[in-house]
Backbone bond lengths (Angstrom), bond angles and torsions (degrees), N, CA, C in turn:
res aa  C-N    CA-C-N  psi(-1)  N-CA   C-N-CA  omega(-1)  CA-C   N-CA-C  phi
1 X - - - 1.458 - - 1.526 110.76 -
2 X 1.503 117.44 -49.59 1.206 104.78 170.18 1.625 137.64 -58.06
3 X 1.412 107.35 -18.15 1.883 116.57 157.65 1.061 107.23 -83.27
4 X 1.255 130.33 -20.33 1.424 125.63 -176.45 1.674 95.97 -54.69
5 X 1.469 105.60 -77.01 1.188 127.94 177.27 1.682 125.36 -38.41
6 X 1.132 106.71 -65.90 1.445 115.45 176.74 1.299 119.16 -93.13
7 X 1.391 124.70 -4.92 1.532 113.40 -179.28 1.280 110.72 78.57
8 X 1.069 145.42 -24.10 1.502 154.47 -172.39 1.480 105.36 -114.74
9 X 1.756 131.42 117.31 0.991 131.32 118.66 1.913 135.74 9.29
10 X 1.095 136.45 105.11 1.258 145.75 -157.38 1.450 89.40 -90.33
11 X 0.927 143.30 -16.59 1.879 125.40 162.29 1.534 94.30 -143.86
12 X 1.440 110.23 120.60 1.747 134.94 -179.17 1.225 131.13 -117.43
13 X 0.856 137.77 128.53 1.604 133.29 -160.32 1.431 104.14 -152.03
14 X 1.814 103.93 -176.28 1.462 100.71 -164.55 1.831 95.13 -121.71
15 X 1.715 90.85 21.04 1.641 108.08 -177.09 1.493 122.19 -179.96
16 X 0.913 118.17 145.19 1.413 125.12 -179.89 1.394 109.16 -29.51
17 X 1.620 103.72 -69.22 1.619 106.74 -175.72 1.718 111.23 -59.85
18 X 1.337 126.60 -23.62 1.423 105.51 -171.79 1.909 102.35 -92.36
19 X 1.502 102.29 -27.83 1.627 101.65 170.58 1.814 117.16 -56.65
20 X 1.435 111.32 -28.67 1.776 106.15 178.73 1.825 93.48 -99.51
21 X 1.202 127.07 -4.01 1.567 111.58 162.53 1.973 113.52 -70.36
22 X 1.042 107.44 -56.67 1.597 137.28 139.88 1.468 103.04 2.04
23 X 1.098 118.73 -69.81 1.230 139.86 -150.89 1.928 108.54 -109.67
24 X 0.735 92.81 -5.41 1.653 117.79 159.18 1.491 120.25 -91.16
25 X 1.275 117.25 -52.97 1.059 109.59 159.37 0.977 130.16 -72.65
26 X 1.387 128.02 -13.43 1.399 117.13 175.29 1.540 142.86 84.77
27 X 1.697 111.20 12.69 1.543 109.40 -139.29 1.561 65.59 -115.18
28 X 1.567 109.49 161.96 1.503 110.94 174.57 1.937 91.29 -152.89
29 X 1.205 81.45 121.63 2.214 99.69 154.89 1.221 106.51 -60.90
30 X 1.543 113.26 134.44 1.551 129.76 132.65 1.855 121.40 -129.29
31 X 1.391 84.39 37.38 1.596 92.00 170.12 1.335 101.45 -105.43
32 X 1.313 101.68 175.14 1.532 115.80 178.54 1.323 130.27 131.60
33 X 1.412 128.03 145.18 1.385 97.68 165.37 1.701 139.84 -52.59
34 X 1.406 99.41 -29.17 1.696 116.70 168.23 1.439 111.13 -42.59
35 X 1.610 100.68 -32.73 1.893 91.96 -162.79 1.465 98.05 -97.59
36 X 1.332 125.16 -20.84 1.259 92.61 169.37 1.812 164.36 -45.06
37 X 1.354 92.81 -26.60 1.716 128.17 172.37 2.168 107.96 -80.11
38 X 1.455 98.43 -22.73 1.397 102.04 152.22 0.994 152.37 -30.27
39 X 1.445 155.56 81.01 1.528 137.61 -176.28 1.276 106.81 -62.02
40 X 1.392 98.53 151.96 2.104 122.94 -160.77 2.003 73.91 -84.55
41 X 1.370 120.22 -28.18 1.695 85.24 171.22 1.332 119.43 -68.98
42 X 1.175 115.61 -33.01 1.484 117.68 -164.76 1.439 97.58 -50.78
43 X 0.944 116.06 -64.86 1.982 143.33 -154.09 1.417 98.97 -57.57
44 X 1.621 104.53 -42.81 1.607 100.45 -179.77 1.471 112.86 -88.33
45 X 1.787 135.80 12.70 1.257 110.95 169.05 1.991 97.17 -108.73
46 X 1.559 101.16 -17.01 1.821 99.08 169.52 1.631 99.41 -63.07
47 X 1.581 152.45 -25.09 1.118 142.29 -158.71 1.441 95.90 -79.11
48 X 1.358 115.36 -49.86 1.551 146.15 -177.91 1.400 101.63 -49.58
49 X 1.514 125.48 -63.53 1.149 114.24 -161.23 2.176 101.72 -98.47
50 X 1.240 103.79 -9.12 1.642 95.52 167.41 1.568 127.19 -115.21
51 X 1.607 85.92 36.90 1.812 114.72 170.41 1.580 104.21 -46.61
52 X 1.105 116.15 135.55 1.758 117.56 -177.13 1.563 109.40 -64.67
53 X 1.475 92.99 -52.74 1.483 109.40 -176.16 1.564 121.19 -73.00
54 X 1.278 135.46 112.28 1.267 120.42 -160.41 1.257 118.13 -72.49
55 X 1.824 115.98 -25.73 1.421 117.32 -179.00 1.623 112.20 -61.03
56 X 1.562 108.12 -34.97 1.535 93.60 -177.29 1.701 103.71 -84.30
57 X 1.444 137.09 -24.24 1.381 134.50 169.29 0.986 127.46 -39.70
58 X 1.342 111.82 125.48 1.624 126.31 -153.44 1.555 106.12 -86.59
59 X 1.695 114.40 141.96 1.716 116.50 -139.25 1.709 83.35 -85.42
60 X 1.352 115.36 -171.66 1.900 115.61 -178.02 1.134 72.63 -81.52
61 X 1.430 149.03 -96.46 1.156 148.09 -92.00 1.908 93.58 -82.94
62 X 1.224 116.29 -17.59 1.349 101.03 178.48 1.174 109.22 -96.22
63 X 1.535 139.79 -16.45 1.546 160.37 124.78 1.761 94.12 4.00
64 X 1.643 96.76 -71.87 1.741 95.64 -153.29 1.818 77.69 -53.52
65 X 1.082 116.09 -71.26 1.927 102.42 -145.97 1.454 104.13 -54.43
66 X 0.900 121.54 29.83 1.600 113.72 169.89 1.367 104.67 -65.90
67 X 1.443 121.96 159.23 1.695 126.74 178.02 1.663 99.82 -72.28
68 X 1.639 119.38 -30.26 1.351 102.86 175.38 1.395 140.66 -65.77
69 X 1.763 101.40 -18.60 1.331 106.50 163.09 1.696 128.46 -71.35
70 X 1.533 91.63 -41.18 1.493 120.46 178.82 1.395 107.37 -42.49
71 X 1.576 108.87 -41.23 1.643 130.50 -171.90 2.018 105.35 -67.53
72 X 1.409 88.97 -59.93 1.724 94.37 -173.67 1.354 101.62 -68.34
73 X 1.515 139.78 -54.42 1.456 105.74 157.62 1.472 138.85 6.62
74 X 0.913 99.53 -74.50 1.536 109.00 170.53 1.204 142.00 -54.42
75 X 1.435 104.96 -0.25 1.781 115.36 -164.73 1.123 95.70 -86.98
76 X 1.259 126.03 -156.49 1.321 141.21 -146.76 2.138 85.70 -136.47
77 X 1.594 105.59 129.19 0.941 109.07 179.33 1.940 113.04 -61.04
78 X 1.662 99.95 162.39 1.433 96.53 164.99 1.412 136.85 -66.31
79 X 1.182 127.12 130.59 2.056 122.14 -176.70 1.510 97.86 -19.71
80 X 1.139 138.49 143.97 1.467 139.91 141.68 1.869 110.56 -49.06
81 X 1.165 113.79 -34.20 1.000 122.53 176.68 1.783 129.16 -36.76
82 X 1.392 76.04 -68.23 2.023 117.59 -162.52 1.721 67.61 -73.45
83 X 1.104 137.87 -88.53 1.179 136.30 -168.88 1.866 117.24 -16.56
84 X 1.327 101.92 -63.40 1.709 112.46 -167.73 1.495 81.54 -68.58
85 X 1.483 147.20 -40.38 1.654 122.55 -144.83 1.908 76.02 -93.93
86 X 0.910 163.03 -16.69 1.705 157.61 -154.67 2.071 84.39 -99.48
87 X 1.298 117.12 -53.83 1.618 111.61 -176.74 1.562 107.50 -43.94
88 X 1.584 115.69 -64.36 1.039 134.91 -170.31 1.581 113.20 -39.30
89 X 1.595 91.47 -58.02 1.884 100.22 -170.06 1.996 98.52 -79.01
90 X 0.978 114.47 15.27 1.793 109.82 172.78 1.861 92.09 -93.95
91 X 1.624 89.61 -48.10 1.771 84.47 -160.52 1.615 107.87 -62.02
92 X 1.382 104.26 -27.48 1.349 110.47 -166.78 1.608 129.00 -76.92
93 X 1.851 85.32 -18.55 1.809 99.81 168.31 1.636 140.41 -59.05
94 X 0.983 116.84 133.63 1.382 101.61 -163.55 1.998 99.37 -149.90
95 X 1.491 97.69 135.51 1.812 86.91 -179.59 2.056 84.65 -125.41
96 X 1.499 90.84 162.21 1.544 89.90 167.70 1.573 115.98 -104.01
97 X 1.256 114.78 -26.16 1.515 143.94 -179.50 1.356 121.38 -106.81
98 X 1.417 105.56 152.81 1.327 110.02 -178.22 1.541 112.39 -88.10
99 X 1.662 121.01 -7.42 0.899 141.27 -169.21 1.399 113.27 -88.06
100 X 1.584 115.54 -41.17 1.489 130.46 168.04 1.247 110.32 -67.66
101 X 1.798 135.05 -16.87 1.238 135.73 179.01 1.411 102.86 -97.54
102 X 1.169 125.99 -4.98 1.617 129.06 -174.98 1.373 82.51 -98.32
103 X 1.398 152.48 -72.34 1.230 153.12 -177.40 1.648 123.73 -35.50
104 X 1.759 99.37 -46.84 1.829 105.35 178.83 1.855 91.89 -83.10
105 X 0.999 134.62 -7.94 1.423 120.41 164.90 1.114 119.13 -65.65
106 X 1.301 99.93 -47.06 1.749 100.64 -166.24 1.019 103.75 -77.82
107 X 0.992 133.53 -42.75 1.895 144.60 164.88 1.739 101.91 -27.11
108 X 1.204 112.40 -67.84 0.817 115.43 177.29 1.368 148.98 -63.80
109 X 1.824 98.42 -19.79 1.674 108.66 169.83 2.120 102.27 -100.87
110 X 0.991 110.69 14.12 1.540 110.64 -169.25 1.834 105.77 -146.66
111 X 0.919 109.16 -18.55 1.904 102.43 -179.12 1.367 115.65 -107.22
112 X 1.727 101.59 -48.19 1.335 103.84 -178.75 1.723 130.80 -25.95
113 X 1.386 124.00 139.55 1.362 95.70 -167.95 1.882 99.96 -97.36
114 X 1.222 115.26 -173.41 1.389 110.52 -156.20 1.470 106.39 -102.48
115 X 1.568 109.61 -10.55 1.411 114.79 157.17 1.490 115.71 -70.32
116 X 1.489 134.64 -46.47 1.429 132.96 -165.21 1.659 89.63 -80.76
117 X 1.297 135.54 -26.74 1.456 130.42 -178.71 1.500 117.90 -72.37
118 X 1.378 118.72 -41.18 1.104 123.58 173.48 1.608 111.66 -61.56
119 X 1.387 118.72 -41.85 1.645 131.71 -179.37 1.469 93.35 -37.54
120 X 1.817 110.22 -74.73 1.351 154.96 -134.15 2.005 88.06 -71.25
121 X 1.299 110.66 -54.97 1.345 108.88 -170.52 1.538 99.55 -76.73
122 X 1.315 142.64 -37.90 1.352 101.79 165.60 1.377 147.38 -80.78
123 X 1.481 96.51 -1.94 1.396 107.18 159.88 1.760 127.81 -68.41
124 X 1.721 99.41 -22.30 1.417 106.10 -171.85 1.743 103.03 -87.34
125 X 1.617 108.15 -30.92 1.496 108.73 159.59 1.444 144.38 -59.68
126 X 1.760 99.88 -26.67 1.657 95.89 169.99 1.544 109.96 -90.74
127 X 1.507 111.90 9.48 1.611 121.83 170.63 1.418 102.67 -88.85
128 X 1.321 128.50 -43.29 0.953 133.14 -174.96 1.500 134.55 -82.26
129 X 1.703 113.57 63.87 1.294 137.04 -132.34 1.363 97.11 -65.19
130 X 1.848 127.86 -29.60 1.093 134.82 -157.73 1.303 117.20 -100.16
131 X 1.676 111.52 4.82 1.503 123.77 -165.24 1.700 119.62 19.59
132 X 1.751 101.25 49.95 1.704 117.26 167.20 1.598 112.61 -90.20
133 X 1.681 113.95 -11.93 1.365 119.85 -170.33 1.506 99.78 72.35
134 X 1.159 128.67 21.87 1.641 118.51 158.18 1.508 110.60 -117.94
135 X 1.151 112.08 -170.60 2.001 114.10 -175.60 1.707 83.91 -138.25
136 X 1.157 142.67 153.98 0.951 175.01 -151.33 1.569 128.68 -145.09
137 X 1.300 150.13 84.08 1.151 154.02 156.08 1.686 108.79 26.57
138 X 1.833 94.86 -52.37 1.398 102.29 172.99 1.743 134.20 -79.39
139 X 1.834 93.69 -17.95 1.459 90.43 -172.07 2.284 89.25 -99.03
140 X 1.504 103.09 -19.18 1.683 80.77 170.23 1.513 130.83 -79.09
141 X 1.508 100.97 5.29 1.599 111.68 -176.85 1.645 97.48 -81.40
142 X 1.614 123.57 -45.04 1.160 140.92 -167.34 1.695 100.19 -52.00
143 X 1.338 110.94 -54.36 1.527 126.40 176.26 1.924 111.74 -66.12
144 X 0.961 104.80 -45.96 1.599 113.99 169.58 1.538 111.45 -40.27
145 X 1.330 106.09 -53.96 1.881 126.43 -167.51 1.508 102.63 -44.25
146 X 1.886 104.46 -31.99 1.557 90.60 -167.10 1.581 108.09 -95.69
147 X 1.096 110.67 9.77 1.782 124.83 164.20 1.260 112.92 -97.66
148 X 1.232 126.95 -54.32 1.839 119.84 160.02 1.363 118.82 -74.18
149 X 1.035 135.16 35.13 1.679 147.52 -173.35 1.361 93.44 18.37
150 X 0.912 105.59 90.10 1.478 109.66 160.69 2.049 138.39 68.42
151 X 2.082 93.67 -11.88 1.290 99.99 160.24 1.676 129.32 -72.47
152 X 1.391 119.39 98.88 0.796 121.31 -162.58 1.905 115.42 -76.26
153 X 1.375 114.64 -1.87 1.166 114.51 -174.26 1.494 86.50 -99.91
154 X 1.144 137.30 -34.10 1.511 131.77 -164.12 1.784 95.06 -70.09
155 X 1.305 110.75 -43.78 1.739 124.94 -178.51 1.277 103.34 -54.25
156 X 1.329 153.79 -40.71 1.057 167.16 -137.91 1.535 114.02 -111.11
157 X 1.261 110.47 -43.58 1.608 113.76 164.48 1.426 112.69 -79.15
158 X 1.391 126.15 -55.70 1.626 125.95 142.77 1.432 102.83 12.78
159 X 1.599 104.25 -89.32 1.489 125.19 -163.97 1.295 123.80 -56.15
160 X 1.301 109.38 -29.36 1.228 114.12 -173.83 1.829 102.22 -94.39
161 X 0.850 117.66 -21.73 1.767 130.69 -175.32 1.857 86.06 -75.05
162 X 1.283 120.19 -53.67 1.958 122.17 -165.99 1.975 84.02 -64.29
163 X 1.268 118.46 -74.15 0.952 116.70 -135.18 1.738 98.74 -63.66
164 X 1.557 129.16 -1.74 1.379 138.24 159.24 1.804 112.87 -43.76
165 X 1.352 85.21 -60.35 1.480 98.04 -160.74 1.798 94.42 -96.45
166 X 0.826 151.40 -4.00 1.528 149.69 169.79 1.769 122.77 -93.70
167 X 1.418 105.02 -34.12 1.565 120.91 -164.53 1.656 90.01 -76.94
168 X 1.147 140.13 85.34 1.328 151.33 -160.55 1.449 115.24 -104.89
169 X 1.727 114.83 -15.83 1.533 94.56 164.13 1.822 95.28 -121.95
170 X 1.389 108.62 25.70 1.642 108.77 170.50 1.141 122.96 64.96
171 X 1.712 121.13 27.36 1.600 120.40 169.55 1.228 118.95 -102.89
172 X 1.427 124.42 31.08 1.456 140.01 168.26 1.072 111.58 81.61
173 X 1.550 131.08 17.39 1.111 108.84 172.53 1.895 101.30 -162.58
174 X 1.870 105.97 177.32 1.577 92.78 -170.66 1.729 89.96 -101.97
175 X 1.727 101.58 131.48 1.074 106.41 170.09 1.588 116.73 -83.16
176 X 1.667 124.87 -151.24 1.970 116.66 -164.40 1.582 89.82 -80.26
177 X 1.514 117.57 -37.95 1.237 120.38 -166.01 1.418 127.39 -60.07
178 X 0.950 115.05 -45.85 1.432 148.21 -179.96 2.010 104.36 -74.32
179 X 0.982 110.26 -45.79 1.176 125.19 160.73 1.481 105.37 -62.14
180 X 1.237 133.21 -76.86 1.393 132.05 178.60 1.688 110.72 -47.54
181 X 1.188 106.46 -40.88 1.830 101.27 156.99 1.500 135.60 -28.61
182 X 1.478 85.60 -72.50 1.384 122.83 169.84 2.270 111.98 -31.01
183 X 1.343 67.55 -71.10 1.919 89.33 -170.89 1.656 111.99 -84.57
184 X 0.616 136.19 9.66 1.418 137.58 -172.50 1.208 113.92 -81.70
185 X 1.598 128.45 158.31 1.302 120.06 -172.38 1.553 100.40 -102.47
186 X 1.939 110.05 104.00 1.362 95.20 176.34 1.127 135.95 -113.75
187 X 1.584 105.46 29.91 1.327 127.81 156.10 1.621 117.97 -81.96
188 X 0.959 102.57 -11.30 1.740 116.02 172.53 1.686 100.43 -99.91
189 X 1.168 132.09 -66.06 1.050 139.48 -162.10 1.958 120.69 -68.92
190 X 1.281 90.21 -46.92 1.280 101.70 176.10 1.864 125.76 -91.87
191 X 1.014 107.50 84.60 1.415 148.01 -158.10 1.713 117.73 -129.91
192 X 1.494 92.97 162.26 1.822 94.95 -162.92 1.505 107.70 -64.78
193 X 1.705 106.25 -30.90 1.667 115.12 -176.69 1.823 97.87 -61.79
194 X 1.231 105.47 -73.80 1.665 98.42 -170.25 1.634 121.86 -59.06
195 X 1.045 101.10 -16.27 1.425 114.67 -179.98 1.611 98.70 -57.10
196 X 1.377 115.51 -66.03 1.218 131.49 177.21 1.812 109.04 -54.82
197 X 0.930 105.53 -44.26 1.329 98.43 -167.15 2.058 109.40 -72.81
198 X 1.892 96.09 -27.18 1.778 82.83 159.53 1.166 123.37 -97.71
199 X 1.514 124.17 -8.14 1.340 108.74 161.89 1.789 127.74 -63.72
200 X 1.259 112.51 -38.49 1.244 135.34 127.91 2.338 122.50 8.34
201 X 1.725 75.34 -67.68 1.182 84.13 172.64 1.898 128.40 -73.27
202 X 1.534 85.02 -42.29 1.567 86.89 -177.51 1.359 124.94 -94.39
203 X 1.812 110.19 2.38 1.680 125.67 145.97 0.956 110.94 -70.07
204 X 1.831 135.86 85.07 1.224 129.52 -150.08 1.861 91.88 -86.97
205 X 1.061 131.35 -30.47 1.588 155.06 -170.09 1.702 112.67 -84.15
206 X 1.458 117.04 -22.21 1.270 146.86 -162.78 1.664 107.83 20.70
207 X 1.496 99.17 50.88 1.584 96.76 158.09 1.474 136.91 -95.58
208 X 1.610 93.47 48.54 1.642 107.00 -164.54 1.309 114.46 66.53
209 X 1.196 153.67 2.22 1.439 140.80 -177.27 1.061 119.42 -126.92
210 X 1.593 158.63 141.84 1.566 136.09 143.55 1.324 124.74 -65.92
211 X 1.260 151.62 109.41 1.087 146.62 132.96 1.439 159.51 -13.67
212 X 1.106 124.43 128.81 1.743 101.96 -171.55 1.662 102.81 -51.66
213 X 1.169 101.47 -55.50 1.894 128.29 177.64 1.863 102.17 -24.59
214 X 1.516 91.83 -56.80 1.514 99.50 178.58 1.576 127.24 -82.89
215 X 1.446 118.14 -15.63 1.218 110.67 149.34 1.554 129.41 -80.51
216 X 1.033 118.29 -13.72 1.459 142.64 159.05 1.834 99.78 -15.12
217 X 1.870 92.93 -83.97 1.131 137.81 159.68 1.991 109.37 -10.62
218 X 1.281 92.67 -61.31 1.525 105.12 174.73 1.497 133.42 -83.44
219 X 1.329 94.15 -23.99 1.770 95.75 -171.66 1.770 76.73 -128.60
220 X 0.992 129.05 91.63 1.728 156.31 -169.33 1.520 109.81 -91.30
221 X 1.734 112.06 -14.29 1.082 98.92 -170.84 1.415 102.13 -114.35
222 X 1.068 101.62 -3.97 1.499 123.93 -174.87 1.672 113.56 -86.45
223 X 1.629 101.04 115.40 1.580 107.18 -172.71 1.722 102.20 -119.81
224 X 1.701 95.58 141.35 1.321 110.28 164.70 1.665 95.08 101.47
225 X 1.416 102.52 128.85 1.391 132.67 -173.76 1.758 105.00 -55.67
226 X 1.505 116.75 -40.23 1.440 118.63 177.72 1.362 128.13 -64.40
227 X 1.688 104.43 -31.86 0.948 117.24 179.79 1.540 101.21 -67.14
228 X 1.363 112.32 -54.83 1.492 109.32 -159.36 1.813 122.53 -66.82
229 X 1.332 101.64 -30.94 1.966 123.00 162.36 1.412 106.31 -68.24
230 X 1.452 136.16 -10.84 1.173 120.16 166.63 1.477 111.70 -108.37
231 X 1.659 124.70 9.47 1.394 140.14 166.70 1.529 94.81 -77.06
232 X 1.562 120.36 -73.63 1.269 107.23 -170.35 1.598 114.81 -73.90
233 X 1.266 124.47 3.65 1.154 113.08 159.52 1.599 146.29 24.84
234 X 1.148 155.49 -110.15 1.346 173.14 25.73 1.611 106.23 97.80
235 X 1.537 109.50 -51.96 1.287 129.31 -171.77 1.485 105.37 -74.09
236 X 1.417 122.51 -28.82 1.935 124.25 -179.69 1.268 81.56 -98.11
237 X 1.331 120.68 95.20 1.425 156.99 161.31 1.271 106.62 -66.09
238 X 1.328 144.29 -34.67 1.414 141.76 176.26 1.459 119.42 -100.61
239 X 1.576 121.42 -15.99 1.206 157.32 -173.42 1.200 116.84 43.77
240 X 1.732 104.96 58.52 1.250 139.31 163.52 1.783 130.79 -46.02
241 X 1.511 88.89 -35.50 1.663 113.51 170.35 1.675 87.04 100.04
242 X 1.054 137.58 15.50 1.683 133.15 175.76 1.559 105.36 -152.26
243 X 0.810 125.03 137.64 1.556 142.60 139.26 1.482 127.38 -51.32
244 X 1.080 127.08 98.41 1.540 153.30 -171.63 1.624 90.60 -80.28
245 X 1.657 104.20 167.99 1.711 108.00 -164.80 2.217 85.27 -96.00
246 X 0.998 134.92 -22.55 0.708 108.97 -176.65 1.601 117.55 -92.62
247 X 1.490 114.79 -15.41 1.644 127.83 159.23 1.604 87.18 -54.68
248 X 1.404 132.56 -81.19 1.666 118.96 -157.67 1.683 115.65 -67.60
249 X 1.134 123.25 -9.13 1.735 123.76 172.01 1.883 89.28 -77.78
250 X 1.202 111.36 -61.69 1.737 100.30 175.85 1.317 125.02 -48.69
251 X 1.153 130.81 -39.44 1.293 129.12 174.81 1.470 112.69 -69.56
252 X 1.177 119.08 -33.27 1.914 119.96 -177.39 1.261 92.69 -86.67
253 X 1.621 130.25 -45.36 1.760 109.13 165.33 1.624 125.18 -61.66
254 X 1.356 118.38 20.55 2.019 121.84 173.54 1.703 95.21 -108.14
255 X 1.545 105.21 -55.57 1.564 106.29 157.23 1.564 103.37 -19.40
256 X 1.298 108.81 -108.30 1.520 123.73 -174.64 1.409 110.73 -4.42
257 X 1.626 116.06 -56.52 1.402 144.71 -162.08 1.452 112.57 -52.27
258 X 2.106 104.29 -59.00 1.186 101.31 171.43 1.790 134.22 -105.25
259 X 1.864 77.16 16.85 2.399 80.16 153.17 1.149 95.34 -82.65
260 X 1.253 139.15 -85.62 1.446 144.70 -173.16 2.120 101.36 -1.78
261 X 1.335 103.74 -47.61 1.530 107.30 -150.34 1.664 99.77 -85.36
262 X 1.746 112.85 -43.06 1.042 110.84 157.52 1.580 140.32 -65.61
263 X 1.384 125.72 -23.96 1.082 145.62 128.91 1.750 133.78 -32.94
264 X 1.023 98.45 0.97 1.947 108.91 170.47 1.062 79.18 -117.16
């Protein structure tokens, strides 16, 4: 809820290990210019539910009856529209690498602009029937129905076929991120500037190359040197043992290659 809201992640780092230090401590922003456009309800049920202490942290089920849910109730549903073109671009997503999904992440928690995010998150909220910030097999079949008019067994294999190729850290379901992956405009986004600016990121040393050393860094949970040379894989095109900026602009242009292909 709090990315929902602000676009920003509630513990951020420039790495795995300093994002769960982060998150150890416990301290959370609601300043900013972001929070201003905020309701003081919103702010006061994120305080509620990102209480340090868990005994006083307020349970989900007392979450939903909050007055802020009670409140969004009431809005005015999402376009059917904006909805069916967000189904389409899930089914239509496709990565070949685990390396191109480390790339449309970060893209996606750091480039996105805050106009296509705001669109994107209320579309992922009237999907998100249970307001947990996840999508469910069951609530993307619900969204599917209005692309198979109404066959709900055809919706259901759909869902379960997206949530294969989308469910990216494997807890059964598509979280905002992964979702914001998914839907994003990356014919707008994915460009020589941002390109640079995430290769950028994962040249933690910026001596032109990525590294095993430096994906290390990124996939933090991930042990053993084999594992990590068969992450960048495909992309060390010369099989240099590193990824060069023009090996990773080629690999996010095959990306490109096969939405385009799945997308006809």
């Amino acid at each position: 809820m709090y990315m929902l809201l602000s676009g920003e992640p509630p513990f951020d780092g420039n790495s795995n290990e300093e994002i769960m230090r982060n998150v150890e401590i416990g301290k959370v922003s609601y300043s900013g210019p972001e929070w201003n456009k905020i309701s003081k309800t919103s702010i006061a049920l994120l305080k509620k539910m990102l209480t340090y202490d868990p005994k006083k942290r307020i349970t989900a089920e007392s979450a939903l009856r909050d007055p802020w849910f009670a409140m969004y109730d009431k809005k005015k549903n999402t376009n059917s529209m904006q909805m069916l073109e967000c189904i389409k671009s899930l089914r239509a997503f496709r990565v070949t690498s685990t390396m191109q999904k480390a790339v449309l992440s970060y893209m996606a928690s750091h480039i996105i602009s805050k106009e296509e995010e705001k669109k994107l998150r209320e579309i992922f909220t009237a999907l998100d029937q249970k307001h947990n910030g996840y999508l469910t097999i069951e609530e993307l079949a619900k969204g599917y129905l209005l692309l198979f008019k109404g066959d709900l067994e055809a919706a259901k294999a759909e869902a379960k076929q997206t949530m294969k190729r989308l469910d990216i850290n494997g807890n059964g379901t598509i979280d905002y991120n992964e979702f914001l992956m998914a839907n994003m405009d990356r014919n707008n986004i994915i460009n020589e500037g941002n390109l640079k600016i995430a290769f950028d990121f994962f040249d933690a040393n910026h001596d032109g190359n990525i590294s095993v050393a430096e994906l290390q860094r990124v996939f933090c949970g991930i042990k053993g040197e084999d594992i990590l040379v068969n992450i960048m894989g495909d992309s060390d095109t010369n099989n240099d043992g590193q990824i060069s900026y023009s090996e990773f602009v080629e690999m996010m242009s095959k990306h490109m290659k096969h939405i385009e292909q799945n997308a006809s």
